[in-house]
N, CA, C and O of each residue as an XYZ file, in Angstrom:
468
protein
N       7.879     59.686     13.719
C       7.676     59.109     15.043
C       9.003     59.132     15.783
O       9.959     58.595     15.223
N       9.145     59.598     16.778
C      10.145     59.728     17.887
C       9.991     58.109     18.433
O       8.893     57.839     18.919
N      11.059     56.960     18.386
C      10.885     55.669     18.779
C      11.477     56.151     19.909
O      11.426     55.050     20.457
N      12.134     57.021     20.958
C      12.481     56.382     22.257
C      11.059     57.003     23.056
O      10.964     58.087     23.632
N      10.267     56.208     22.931
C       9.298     56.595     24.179
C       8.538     55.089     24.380
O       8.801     54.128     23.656
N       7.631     55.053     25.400
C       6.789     54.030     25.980
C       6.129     53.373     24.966
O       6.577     53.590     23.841
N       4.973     52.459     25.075
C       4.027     51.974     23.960
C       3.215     53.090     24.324
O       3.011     54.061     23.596
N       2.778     52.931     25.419
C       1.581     53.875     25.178
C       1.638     55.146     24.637
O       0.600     55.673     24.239
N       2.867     55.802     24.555
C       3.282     57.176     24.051
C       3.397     57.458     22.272
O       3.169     58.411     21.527
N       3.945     55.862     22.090
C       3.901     55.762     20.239
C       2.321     55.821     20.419
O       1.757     56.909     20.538
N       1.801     54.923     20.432
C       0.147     54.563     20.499
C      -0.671     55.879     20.916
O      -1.839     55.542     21.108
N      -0.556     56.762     21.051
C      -1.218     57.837     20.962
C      -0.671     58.893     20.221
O      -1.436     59.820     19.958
N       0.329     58.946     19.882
C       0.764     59.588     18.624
C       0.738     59.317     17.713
O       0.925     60.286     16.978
N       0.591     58.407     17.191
C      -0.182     57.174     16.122
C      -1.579     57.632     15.769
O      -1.851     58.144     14.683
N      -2.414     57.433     16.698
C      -4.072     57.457     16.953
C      -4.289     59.104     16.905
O      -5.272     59.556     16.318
N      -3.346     59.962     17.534
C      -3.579     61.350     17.121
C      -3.276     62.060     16.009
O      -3.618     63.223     15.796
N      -2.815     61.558     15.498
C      -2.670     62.097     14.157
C      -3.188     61.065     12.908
O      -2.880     61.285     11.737
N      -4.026     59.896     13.333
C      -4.766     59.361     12.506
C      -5.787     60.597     11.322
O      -6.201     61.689     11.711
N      -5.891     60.320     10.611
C      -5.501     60.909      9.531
C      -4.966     61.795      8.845
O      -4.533     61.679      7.698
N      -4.974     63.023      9.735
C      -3.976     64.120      9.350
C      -3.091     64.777     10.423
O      -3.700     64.991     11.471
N      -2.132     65.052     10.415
C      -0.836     64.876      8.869
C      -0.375     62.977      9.145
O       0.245     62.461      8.215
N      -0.693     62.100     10.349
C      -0.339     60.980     10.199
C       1.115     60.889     10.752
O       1.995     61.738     10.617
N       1.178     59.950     11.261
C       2.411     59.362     12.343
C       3.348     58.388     11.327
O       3.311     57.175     11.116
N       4.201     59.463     10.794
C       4.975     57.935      9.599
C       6.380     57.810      9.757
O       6.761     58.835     10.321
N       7.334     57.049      9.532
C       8.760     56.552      9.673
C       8.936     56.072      8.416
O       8.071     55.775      7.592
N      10.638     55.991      8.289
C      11.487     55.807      7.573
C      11.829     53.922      7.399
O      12.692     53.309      8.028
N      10.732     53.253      6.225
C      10.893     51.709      6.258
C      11.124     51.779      4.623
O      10.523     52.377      3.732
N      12.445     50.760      4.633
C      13.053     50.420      3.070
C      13.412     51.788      2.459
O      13.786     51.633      1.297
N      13.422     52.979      2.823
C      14.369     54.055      2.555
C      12.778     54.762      1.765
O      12.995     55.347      0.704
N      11.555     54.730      2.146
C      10.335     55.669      2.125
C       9.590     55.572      2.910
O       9.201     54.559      3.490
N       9.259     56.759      3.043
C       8.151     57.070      4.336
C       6.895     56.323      4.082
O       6.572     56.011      2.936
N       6.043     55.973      5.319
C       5.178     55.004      5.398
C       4.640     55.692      6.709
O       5.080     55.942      7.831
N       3.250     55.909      5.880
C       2.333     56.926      7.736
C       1.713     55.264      7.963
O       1.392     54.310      7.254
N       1.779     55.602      9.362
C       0.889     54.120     10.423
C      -0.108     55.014     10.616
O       0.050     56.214     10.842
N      -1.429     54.264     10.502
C      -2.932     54.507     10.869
C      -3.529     53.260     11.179
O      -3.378     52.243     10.503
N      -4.685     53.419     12.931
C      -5.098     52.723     13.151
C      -4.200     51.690     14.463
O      -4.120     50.524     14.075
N      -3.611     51.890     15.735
C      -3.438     51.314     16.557
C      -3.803     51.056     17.636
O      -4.340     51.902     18.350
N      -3.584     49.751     18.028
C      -3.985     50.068     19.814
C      -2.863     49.312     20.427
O      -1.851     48.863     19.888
N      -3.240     49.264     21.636
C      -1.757     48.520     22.668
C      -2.209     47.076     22.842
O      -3.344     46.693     23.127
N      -0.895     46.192     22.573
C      -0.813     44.737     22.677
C      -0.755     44.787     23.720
O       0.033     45.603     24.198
N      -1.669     43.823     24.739
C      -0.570     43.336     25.916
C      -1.003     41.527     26.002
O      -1.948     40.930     26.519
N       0.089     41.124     25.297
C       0.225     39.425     25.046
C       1.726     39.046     24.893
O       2.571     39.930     25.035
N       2.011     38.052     24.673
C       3.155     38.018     24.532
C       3.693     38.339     22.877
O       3.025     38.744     21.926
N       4.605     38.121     22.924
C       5.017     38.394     21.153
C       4.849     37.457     20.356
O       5.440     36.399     20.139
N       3.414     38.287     19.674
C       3.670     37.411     18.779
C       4.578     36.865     17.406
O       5.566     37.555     17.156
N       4.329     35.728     16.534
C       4.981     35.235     15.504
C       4.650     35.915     14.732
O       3.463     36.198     14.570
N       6.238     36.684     13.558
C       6.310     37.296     12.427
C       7.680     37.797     11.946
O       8.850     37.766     12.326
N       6.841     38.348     10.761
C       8.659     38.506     10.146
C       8.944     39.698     10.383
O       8.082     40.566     10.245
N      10.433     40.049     10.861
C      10.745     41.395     11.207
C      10.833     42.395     10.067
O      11.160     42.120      8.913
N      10.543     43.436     10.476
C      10.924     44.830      9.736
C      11.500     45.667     10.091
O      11.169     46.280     11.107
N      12.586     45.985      9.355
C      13.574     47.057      9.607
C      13.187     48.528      9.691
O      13.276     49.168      8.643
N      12.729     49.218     10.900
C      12.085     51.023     10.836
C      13.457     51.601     11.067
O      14.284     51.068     11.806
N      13.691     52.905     10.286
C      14.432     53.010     10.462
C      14.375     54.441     12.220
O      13.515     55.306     12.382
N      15.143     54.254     12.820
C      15.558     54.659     13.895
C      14.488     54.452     15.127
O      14.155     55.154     16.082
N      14.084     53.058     14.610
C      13.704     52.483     16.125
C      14.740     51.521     16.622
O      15.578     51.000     15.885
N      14.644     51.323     17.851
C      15.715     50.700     18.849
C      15.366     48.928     18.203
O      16.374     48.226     18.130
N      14.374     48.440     17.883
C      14.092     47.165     18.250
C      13.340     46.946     16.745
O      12.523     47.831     16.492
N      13.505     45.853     15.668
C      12.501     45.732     14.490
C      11.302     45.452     14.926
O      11.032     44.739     15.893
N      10.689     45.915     14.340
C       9.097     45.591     14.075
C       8.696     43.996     13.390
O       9.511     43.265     12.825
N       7.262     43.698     13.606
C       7.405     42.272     13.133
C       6.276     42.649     12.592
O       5.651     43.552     13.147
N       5.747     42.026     11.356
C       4.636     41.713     10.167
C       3.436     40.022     10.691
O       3.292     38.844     10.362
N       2.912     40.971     11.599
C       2.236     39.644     11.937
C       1.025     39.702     11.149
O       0.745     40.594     10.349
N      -0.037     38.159     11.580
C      -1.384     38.332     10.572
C      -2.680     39.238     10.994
O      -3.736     39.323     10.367
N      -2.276     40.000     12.414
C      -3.179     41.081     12.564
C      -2.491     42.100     12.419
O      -2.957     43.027     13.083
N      -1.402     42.426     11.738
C      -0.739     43.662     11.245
C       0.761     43.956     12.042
O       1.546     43.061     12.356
N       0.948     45.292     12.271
C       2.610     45.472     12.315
C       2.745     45.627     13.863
O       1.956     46.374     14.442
N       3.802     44.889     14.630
C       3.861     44.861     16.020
C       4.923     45.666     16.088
O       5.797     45.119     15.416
N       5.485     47.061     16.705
C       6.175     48.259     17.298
C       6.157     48.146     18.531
O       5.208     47.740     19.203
N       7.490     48.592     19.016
C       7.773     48.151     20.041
C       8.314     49.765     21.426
O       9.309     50.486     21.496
N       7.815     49.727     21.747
C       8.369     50.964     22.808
C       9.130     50.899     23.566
O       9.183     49.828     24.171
N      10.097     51.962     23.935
C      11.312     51.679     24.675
C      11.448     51.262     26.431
O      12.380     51.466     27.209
N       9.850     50.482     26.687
C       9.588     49.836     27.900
C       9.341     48.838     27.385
O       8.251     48.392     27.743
N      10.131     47.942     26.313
C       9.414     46.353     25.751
C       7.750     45.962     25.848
O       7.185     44.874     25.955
N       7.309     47.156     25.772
C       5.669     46.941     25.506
C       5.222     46.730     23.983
O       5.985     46.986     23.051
N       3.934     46.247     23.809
C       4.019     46.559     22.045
C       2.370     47.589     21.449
O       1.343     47.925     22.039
N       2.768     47.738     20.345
C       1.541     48.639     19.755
C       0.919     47.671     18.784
O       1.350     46.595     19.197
N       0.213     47.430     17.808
C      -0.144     46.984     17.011
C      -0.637     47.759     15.826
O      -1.865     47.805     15.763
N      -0.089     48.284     15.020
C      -1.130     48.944     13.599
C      -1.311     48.051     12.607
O      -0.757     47.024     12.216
N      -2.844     49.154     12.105
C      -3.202     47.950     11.705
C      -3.159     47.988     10.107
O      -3.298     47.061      9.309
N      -2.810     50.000      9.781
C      -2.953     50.043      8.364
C      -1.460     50.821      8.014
O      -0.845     51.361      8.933
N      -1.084     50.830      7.022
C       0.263     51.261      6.369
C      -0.097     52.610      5.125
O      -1.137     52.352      4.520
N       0.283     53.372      4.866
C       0.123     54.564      3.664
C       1.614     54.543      3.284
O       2.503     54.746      4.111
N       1.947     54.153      1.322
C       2.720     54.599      1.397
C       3.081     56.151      0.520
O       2.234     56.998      0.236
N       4.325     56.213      0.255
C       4.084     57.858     -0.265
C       3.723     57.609     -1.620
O       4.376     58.421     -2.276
N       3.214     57.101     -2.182
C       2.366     56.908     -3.741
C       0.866     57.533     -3.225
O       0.241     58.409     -3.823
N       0.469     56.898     -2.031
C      -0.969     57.028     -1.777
C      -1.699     55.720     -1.542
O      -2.886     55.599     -1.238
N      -0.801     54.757     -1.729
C      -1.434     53.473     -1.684
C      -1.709     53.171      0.102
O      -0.954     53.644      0.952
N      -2.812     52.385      0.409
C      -2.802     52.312      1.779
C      -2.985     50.534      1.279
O      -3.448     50.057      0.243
N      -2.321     49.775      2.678
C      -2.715     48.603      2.724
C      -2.939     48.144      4.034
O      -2.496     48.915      4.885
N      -3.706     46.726      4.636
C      -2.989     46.501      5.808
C      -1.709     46.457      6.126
O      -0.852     46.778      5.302
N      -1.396     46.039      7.402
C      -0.195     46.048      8.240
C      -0.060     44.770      7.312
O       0.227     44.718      6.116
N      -0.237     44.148      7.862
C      -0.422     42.446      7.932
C       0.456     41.944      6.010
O       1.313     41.090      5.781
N      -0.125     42.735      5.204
C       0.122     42.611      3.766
C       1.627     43.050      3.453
O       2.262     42.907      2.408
N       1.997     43.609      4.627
C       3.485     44.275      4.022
C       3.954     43.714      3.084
O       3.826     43.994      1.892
N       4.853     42.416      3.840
C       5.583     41.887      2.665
C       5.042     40.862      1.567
O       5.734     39.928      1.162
N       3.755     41.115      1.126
C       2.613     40.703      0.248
C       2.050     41.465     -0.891
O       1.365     41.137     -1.860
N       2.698     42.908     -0.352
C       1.983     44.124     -1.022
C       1.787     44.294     -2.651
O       0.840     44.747     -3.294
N       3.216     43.683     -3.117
C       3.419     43.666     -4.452
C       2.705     41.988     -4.817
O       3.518     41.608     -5.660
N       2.017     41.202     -4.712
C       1.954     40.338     -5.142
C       0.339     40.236     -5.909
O      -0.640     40.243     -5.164
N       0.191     40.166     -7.063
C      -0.954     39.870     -7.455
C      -1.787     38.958     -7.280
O      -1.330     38.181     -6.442
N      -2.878     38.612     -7.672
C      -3.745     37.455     -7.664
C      -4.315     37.419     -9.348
O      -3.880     38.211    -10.184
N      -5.099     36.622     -9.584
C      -5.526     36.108    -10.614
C      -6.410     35.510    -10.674
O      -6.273     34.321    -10.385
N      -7.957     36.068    -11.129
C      -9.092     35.439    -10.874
C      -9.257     34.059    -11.831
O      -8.677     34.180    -12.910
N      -9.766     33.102    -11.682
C     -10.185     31.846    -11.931
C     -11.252     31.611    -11.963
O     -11.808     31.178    -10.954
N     -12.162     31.876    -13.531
C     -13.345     31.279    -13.355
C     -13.561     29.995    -13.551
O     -12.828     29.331    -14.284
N     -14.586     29.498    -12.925
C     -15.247     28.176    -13.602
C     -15.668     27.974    -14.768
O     -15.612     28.939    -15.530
N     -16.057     27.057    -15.138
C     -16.891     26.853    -16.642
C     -18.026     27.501    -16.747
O     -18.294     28.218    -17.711
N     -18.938     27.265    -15.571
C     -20.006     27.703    -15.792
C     -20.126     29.087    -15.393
O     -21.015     29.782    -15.885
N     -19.105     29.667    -14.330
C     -18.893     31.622    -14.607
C     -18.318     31.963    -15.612
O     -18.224     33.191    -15.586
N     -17.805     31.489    -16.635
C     -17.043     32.095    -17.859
C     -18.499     31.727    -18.582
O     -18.777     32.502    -19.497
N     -19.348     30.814    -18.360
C     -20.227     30.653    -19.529
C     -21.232     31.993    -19.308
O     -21.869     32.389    -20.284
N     -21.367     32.691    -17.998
C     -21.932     33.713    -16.902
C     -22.105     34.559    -17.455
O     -23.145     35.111    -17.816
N     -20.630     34.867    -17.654
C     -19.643     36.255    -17.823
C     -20.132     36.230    -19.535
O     -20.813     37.204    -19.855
N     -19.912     35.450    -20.386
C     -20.308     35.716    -21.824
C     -21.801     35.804    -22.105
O     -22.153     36.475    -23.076
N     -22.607     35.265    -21.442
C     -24.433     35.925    -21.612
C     -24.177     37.289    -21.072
O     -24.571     38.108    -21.903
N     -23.753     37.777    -20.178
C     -23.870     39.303    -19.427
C     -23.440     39.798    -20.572
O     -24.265     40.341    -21.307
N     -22.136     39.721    -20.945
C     -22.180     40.321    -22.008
C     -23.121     40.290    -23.618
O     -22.860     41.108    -24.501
């Protein structure tokens, strides 16, 4: 992605190359294709920044995904991330990505789970 241009100019280079070959930049020192944007127009919202590398302005990790910024202080919003493994996640999960969960059954789904079997 070329960051010195408008929002609307990322935002369709984004959306045009939604799925192939994909609109990706240089974040934490690996490429990461963005799929899935459209144009914010609200104010900015709350999140944690992200460092792209050779955009003018960080990006922020909000809870509807990654806010990008164009070189008219407009914003984009994506909404999904690819990284070069193949893994896709939301925007929103960035800095979540590595974190597991751990299912918790009840008594009576563990009692469930052992008749099924």
């Amino acid at each position: 992605i070329s960051w010195d241009q408008p929002a609307a100019a990322l935002h369709n280079w984004i959306r045009g190359h939604d799925k192939v070959p994909g609109a990706w930049a240089t974040i934490d020192g690996q490429v990461v294709t963005f799929y899935g944007s459209s144009l914010l127009d609200a104010s900015v919202p709350a999140g944690q920044e992200l460092v792209i590398k050779g955009a003018s302005r960080p990006g922020l990790v909000t809870k509807n995904g990654l806010v990008i910024f164009g070189n008219d202080g407009k914003m984009v919003l994506v909404r999904n991330l690819q990284f070069e493994d193949g893994k896709m996640i939301p925007a929103s999960k960035y800095f979540s990505a590595d974190e597991t969960t751990t299912l918790e059954l009840t008594e009576e789904e563990k009692k469930m789970a052992e008749d099924i079997r």
